[in-house]
DSSP file (Angstrom, degrees, kcal/mol; ACC not computed):
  #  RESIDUE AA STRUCTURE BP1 BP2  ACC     N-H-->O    O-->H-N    N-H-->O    O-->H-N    TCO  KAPPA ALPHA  PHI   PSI    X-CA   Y-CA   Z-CA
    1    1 A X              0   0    0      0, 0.0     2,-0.5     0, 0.0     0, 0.0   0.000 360.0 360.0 360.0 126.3    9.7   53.2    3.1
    2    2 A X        -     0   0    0      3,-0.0     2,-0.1     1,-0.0     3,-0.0  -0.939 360.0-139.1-126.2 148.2   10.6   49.7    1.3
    3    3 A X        -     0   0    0     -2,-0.5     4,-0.5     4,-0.0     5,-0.2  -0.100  25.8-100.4 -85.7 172.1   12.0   49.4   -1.8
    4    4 A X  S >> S+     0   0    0      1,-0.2     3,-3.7     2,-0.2     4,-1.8   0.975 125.8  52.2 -71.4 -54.4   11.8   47.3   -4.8
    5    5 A X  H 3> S+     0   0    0      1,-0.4     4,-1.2     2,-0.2    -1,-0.2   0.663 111.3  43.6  -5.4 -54.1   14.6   45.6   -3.7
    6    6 A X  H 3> S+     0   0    0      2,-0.2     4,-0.5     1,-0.1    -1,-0.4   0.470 112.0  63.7 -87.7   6.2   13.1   44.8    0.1
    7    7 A X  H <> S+     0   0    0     -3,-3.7     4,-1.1    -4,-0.5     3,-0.2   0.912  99.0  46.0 -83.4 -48.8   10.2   44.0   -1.7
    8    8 A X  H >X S+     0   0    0     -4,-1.8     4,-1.5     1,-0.3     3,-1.4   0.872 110.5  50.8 -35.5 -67.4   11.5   41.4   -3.5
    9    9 A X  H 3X S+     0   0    0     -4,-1.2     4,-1.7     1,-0.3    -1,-0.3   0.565 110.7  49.0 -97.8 -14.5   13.1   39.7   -0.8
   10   10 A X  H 3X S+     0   0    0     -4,-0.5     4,-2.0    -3,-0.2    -1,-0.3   0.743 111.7  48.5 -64.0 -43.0   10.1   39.8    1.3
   11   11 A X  H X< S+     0   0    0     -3,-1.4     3,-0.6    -4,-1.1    -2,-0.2   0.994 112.1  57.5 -51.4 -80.4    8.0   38.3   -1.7
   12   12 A X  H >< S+     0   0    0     -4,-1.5     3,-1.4     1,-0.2     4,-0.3   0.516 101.7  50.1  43.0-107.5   10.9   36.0   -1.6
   13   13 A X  H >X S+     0   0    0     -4,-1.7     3,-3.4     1,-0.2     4,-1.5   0.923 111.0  51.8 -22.0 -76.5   10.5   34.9    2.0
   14   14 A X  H <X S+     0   0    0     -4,-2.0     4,-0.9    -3,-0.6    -1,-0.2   0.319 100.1  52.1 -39.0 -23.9    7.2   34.1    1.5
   15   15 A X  H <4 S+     0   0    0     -3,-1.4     4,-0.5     2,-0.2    -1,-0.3   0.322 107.3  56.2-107.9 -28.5    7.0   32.2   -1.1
   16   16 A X  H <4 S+     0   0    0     -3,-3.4    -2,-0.2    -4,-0.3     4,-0.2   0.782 110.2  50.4 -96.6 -38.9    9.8   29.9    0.6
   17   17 A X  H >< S+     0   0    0     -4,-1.5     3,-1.9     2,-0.2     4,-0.3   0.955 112.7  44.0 -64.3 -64.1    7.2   29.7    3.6
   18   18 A X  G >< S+     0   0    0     -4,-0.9     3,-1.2     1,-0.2    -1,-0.2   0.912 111.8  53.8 -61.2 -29.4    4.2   28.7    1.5
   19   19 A X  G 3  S+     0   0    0     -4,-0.5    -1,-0.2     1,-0.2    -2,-0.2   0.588 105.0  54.3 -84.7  14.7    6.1   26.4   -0.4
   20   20 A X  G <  S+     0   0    0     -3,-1.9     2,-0.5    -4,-0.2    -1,-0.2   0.442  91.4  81.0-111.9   3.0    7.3   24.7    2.6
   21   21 A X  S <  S-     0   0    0     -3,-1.2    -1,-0.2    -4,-0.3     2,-0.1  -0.942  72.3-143.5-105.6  87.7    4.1   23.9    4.1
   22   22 A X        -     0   0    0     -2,-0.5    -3,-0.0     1,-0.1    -2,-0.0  -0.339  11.5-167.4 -66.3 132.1    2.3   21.1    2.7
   23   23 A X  S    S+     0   0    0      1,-0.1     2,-0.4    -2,-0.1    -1,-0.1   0.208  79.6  67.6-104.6   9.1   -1.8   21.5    2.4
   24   24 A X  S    S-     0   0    0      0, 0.0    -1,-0.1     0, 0.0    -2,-0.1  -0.964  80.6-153.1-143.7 132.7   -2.3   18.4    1.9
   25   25 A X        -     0   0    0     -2,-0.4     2,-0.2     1,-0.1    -2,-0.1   0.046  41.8 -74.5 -80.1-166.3   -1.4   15.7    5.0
   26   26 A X        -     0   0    0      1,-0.1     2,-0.1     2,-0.0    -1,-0.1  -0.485  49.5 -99.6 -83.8 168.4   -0.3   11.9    4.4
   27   27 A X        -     0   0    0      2,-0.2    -1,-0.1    -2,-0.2     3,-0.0  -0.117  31.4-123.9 -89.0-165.8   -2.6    9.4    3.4
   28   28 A X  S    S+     0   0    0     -2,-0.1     2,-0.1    -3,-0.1    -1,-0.1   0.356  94.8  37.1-149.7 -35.6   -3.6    7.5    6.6
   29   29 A X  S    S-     0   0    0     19,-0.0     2,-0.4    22,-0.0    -2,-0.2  -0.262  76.2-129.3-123.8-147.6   -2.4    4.1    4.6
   30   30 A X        -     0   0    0     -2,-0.1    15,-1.2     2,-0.0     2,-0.3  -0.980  20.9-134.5-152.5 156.4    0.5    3.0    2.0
   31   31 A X  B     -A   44   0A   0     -2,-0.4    97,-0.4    13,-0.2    13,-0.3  -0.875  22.2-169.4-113.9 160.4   -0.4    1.1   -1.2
   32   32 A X        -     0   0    0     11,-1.3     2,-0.4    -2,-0.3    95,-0.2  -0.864  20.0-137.7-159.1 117.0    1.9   -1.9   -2.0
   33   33 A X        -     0   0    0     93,-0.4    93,-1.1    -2,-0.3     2,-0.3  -0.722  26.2-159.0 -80.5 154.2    1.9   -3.8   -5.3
   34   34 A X        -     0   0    0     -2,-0.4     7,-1.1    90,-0.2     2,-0.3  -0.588   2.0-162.2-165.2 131.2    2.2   -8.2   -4.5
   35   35 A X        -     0   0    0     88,-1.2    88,-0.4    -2,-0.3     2,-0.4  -0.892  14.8-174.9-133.0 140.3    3.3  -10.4   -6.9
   36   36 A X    >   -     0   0    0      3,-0.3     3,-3.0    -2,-0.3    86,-0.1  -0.908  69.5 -51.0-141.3 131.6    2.7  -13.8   -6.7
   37   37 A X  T 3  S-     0   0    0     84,-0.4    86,-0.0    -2,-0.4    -1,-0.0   0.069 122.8 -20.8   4.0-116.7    4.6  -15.6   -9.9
   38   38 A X  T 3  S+     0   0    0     -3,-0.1    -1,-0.2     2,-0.0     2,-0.2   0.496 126.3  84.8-100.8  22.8    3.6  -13.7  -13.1
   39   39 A X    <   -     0   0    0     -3,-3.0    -3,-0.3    65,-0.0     2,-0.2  -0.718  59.5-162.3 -92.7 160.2    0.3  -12.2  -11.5
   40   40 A X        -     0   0    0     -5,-0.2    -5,-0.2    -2,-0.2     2,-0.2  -0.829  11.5-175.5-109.5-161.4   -0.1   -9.0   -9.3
   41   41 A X        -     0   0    0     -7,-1.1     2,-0.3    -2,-0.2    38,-0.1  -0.436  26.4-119.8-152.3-164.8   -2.2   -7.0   -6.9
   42   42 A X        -     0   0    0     -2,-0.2     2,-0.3    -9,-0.2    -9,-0.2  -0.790  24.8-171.8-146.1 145.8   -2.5   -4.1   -5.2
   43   43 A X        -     0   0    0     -2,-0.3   -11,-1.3   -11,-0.1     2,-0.2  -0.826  10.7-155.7-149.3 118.0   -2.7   -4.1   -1.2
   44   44 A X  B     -A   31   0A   0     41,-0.3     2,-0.3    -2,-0.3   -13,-0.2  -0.396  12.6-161.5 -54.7 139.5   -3.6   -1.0    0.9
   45   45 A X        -     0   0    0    -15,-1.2    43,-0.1    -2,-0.2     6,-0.1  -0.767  12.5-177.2-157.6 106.6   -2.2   -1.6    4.2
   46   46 A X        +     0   0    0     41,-3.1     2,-0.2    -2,-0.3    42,-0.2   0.849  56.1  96.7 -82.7 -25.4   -3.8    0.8    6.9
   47   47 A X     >  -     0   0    0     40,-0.7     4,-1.2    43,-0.3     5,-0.2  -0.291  67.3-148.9 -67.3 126.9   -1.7   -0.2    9.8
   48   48 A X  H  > S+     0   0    0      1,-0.3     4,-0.7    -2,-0.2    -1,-0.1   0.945 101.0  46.5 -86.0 -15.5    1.4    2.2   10.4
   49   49 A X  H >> S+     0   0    0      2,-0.2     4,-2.2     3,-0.1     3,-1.8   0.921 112.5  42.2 -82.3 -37.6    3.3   -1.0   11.7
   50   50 A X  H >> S+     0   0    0      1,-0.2     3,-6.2     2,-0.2     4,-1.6   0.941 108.9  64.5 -59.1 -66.6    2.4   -3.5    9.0
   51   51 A X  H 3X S+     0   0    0     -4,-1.2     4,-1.2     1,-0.3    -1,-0.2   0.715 110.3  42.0  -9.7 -34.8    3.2   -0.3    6.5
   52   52 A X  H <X S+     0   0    0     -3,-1.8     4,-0.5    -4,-0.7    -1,-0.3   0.606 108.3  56.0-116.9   6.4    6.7   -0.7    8.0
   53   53 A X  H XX S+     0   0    0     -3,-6.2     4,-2.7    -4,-2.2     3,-1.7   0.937 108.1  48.4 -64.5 -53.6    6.7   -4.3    7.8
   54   54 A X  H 3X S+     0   0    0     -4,-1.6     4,-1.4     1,-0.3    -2,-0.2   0.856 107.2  58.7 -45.4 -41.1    6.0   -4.2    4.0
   55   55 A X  H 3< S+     0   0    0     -4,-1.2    -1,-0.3     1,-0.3    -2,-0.2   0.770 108.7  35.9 -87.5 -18.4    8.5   -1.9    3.6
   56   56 A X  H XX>S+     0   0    0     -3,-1.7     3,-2.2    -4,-0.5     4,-1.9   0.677 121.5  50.1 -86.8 -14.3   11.8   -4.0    5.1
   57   57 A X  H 3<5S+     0   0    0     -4,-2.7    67,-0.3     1,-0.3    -2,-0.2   0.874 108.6  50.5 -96.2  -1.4   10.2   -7.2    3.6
   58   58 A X  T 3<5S+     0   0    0     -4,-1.4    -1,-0.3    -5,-0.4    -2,-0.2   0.195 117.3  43.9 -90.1  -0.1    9.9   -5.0    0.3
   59   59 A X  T <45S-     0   0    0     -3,-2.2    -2,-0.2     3,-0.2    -1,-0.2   0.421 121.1-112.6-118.6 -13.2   13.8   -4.2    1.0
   60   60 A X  T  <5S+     0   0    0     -4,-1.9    -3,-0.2     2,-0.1    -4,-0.1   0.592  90.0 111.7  93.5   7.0   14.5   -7.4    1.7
   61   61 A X  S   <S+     0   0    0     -5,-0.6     2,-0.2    -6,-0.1    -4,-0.2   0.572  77.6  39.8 -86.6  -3.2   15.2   -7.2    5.4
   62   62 A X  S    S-     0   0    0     -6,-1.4    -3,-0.2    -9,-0.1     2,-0.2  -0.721  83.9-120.4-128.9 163.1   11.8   -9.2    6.9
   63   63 A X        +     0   0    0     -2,-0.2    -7,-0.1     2,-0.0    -2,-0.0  -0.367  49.8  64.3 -90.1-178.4   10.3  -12.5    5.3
   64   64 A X        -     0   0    0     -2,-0.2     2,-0.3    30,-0.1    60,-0.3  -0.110  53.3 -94.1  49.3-149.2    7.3  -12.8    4.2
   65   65 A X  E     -B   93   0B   0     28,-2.9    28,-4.1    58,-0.1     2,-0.9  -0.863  43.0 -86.5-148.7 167.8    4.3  -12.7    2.6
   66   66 A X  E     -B   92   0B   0     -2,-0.3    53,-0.4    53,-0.3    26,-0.3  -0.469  33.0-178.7 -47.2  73.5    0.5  -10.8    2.8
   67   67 A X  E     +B   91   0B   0     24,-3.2    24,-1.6    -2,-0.9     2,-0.3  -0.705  19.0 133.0-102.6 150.8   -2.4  -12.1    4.8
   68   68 A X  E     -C  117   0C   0     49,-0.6    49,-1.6    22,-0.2     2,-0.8  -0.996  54.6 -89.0 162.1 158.1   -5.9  -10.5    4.9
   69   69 A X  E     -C  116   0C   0     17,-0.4    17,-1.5    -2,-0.3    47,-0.3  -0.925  49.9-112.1-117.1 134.6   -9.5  -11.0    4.7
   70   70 A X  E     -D   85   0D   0     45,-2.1     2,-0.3    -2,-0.8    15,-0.2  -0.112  32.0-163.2 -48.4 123.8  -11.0  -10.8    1.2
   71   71 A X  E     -D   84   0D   0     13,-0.9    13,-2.2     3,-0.1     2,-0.3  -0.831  22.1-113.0-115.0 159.3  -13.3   -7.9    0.3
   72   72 A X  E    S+D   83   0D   0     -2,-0.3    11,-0.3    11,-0.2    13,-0.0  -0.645  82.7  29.3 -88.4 144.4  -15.7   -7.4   -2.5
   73   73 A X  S    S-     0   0    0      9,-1.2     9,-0.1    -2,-0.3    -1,-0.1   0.841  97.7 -84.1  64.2 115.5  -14.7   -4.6   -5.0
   74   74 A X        -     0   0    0      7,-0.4    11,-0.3     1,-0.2    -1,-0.1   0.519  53.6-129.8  14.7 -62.5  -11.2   -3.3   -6.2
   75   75 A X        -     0   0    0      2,-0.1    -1,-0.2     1,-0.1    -2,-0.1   0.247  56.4 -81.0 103.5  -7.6  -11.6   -1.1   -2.9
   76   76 A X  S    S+     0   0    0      0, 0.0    -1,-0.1     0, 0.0    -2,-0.1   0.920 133.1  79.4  82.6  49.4  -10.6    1.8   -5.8
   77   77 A X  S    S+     0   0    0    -35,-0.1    -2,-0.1   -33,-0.0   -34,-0.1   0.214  89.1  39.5-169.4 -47.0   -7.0    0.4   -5.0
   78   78 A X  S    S+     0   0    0      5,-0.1     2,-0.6     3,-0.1     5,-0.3  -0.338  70.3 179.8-152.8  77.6   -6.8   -2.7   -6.8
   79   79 A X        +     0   0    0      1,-0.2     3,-0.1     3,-0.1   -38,-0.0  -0.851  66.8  52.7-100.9 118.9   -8.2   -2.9  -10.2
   80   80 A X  S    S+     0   0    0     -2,-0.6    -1,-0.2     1,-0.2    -6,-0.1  -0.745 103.8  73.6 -67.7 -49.9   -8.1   -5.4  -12.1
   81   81 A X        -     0   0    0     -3,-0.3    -7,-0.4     1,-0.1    -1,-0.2   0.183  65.4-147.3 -24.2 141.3   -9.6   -7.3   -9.3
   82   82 A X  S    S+     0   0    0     -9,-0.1    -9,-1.2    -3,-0.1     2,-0.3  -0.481  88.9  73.6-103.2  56.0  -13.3   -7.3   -7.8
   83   83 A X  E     -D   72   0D   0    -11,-0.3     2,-0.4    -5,-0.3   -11,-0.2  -0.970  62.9-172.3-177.3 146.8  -11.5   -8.0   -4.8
   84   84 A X  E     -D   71   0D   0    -13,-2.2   -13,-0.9    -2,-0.3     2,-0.7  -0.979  33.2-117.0-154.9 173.1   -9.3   -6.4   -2.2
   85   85 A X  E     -D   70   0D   0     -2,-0.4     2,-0.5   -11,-0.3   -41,-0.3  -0.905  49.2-101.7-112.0 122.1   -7.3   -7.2    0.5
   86   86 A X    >   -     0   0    0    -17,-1.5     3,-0.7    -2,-0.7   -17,-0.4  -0.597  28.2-146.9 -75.9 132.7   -9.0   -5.2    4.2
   87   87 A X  G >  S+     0   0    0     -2,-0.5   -41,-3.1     1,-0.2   -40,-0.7   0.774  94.3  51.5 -64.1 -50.8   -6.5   -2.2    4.6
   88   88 A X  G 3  S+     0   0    0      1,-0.2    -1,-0.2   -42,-0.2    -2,-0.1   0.142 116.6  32.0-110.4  43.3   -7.1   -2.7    8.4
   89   89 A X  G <  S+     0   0    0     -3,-0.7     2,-0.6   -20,-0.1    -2,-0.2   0.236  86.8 110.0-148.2  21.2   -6.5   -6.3    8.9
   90   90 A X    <   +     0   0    0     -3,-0.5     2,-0.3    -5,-0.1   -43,-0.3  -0.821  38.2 149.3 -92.3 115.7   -3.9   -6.9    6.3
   91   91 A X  E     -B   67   0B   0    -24,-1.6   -24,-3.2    -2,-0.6     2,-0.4  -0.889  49.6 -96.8-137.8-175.0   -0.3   -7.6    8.1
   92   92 A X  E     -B   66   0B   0     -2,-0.3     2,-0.3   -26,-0.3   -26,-0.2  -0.645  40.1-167.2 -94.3 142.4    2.6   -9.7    6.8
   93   93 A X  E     -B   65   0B   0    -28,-4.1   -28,-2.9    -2,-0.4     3,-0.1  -0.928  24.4-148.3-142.0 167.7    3.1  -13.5    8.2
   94   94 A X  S    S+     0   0    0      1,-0.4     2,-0.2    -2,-0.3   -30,-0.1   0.388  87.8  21.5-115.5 -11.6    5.7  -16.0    8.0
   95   95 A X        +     0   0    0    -30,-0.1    -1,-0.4     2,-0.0     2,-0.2  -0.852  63.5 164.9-167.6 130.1    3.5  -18.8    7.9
   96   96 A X        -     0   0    0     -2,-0.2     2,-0.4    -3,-0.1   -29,-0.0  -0.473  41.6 -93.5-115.4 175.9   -0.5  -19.6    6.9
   97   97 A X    >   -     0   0    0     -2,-0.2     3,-0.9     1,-0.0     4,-0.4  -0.867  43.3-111.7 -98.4 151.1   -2.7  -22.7    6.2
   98   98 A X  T 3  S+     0   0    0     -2,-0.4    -1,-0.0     1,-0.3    20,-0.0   0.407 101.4  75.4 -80.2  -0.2   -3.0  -23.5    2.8
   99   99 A X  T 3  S+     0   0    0      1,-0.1    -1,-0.3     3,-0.0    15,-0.1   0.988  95.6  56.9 -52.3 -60.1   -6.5  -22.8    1.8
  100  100 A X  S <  S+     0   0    0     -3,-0.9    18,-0.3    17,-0.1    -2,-0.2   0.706  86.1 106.8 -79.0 -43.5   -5.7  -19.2    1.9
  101  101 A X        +     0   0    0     -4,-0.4    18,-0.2    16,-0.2     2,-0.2   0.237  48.4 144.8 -32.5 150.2   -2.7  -19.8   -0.9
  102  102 A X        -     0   0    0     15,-0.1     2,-0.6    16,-0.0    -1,-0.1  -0.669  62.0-117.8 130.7 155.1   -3.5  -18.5   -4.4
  103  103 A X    >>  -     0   0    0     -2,-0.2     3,-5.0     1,-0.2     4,-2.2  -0.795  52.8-120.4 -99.1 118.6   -2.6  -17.0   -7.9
  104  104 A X  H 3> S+     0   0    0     -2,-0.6     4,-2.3     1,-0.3    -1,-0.2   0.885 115.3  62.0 -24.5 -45.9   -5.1  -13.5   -7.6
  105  105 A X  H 3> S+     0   0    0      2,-0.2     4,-1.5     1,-0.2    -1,-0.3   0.864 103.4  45.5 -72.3 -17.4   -6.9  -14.9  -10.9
  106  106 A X  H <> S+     0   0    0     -3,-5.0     4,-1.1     1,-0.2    -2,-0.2   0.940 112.8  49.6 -80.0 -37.2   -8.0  -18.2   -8.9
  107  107 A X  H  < S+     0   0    0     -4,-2.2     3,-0.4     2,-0.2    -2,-0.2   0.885 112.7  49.3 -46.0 -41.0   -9.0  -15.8   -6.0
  108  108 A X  H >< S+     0   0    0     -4,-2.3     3,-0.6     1,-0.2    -2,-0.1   0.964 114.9  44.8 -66.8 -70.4  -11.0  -13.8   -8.9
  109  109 A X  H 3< S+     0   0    0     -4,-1.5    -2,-0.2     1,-0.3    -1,-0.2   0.496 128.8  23.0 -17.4 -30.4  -12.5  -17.1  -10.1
  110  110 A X  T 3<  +     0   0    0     -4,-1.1     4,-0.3    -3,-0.4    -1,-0.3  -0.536  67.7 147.2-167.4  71.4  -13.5  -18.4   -6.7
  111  111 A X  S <  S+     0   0    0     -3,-0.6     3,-0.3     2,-0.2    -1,-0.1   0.823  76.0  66.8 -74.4 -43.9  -13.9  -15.7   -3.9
  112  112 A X  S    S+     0   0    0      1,-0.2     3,-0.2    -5,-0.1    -1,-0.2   0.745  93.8  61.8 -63.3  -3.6  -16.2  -17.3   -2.3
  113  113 A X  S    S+     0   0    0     -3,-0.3     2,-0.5     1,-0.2    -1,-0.2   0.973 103.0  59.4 -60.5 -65.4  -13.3  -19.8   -1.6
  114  114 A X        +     0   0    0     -4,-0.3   -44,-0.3    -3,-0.3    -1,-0.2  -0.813  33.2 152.8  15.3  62.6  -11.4  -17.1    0.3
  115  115 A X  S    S+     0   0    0     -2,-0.5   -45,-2.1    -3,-0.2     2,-0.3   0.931  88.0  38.9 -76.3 -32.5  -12.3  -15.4    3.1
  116  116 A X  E    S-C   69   0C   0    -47,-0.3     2,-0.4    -3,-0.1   -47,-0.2  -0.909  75.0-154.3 -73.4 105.8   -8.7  -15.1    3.8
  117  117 A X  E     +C   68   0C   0    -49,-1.6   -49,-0.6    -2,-0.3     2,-0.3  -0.950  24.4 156.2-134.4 136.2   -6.3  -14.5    1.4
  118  118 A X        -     0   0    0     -2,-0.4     2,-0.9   -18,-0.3   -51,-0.2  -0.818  20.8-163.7-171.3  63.4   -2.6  -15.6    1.9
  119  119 A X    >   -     0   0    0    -53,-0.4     3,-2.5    -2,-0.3   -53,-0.3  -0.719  11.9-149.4-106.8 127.0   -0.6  -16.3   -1.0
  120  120 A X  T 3  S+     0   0    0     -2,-0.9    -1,-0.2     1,-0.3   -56,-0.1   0.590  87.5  30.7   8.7 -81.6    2.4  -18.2    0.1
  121  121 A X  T 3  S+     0   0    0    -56,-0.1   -84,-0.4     2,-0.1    -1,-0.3  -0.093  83.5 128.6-128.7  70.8    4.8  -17.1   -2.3
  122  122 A X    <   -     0   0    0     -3,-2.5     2,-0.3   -86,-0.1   -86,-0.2   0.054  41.9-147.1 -70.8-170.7    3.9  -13.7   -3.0
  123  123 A X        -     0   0    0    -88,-0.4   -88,-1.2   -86,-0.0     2,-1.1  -0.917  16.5-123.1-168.1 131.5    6.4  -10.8   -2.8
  124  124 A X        +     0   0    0    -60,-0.3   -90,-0.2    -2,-0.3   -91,-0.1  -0.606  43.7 151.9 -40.0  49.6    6.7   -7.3   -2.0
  125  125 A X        +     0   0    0     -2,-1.1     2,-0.2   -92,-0.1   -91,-0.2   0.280  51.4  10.1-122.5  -7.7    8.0   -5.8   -4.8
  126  126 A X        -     0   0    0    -93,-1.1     2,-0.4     0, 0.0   -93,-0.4  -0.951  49.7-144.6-157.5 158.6    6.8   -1.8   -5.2
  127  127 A X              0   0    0     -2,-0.2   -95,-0.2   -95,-0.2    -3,-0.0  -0.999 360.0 360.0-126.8 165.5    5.2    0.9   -3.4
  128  128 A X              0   0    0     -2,-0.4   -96,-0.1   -97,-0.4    -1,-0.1   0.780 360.0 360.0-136.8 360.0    3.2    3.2   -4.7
């Protein structure tokens, strides 16, 4: 026979079991907002080591800065933009050539400039 009392504590249980189970996995990438002097971005970054680059140079333990080949459309990631940085070729570099250098609004202005997009002295600054 169980009681209200074992019922309870059985509900209880259960409740601590479902709620401990996550139904919904990790996303597969990390998002990380860029700012490059009073501008930002958005960058997706599919790789799970670049992910953990961003995240010391986003503590301030690695240098550097974003590099990546320019896509058409936000990517549903980085609106304002019609533009995106590719998620699986995006990693952090300590040094680029200076075509790739740019404020995101000249990059908006002149994608066709920019298959590559590399600005210099962007910064990690959130993820989200």
């Amino acid at each position: 026979m169980v009681t209200k009392q074992g019922s309870a504590i059985a509900a209880f249980g259960l409740a601590l079991v479902v709620s401990s189970c996550s139904t919904e996995p990790d996303p597969p990438y990390a998002e990380f907002v860029v700012q490059v002097e009073t501008e930002t971005f958005v960058a997706r970054i599919a790789d799970p080591a670049a992910i953990v680059q961003f995240r010391q140079a986003m503590a301030g333990s690695r240098a550097g800065f974003p590099a990546g080949p320019l896509r058409p459309g936000d990517g549903g990631f980085n609106s304002p933009w019609s533009w995106h940085l590719d998620p699986g070729e995006t990693n952090l570099v300590e040094a680029a050539i200076e075509v790739c250098d740019g404020m995101p609004s000249y990059v908006e202005t002149h994608k066709s400039d920019f298959p590559t997009y590399c600005p210099w002295g962007a910064r990690i600054v959130a993820e989200r």
